[in-house]
C-alpha positions as CSV (number, residue, x, y, z in Angstrom):
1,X,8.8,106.9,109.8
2,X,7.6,110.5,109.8
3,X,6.3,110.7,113.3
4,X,9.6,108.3,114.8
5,X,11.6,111.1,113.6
6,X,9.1,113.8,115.1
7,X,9.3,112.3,118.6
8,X,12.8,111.3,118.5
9,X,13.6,114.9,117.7
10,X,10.8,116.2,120.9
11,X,13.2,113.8,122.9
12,X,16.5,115.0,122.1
13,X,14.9,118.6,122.4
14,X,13.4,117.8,125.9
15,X,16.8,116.4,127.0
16,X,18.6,119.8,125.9
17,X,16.1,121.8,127.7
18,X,16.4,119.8,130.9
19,X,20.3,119.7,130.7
20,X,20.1,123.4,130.5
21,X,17.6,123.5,133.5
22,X,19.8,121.5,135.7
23,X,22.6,123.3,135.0
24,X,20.8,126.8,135.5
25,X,20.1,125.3,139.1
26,X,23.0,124.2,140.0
27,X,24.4,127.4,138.9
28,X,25.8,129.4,142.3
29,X,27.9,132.0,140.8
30,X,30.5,133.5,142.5
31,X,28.7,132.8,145.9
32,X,27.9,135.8,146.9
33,X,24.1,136.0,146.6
34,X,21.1,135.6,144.2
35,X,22.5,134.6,140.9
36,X,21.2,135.6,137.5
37,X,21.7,135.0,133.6
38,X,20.9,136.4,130.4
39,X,18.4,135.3,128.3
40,X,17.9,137.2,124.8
41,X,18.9,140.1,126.6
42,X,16.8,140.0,130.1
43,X,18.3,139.0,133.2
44,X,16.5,136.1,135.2
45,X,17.3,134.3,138.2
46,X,19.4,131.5,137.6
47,X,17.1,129.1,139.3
48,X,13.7,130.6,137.9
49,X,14.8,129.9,134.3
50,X,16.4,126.5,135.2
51,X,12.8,125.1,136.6
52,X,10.9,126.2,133.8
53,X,13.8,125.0,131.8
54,X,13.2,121.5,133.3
55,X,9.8,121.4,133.5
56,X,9.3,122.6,129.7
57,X,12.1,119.4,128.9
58,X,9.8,116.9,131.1
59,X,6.8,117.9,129.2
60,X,9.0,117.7,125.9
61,X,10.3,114.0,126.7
62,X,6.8,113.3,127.5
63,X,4.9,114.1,124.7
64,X,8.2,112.5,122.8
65,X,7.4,109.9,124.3
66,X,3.7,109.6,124.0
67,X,4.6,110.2,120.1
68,X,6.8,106.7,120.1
69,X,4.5,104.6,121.6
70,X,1.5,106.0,119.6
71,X,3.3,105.4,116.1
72,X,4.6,101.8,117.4
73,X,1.3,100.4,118.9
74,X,-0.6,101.7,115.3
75,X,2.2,99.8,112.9
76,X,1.2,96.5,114.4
């Protein structure tokens, strides 16, 4: 139950992080050039921080996912 409840929450986790990230790159601004946020106080190009953003909620779904079907096949 313990590990279900680990890789459920890498999922939901994973999904933020990749909402975020597409978000980030779909992000244009006002138009008018490069566009940046904030993050903890830095500022980052939007579309910089929404690919890592993505890519660190693929690897997060992933492993999530690894996690499920590891705790599944060894109950059986």
């Amino acid at each position: 139950m313990g590990r279900f409840a680990l890789s459920a929450l890498l999922i939901l986790i994973g999904a933020l992080f990749a909402l975020y990230g597409v978000f980030a790159l779909i992000y244009s601004g006002d138009g008018s050039g490069r566009t940046y946020i904030k993050i903890a106080g830095s500022q980052l190009d939007a579309h910089l921080a929404g690919g890592i953003s993505l890519a660190i909620g693929a690897v997060l779904i992933a492993s999530g996912v690894v996690a499920t079907r590891r705790s599944s096949r060894g109950s059986g």
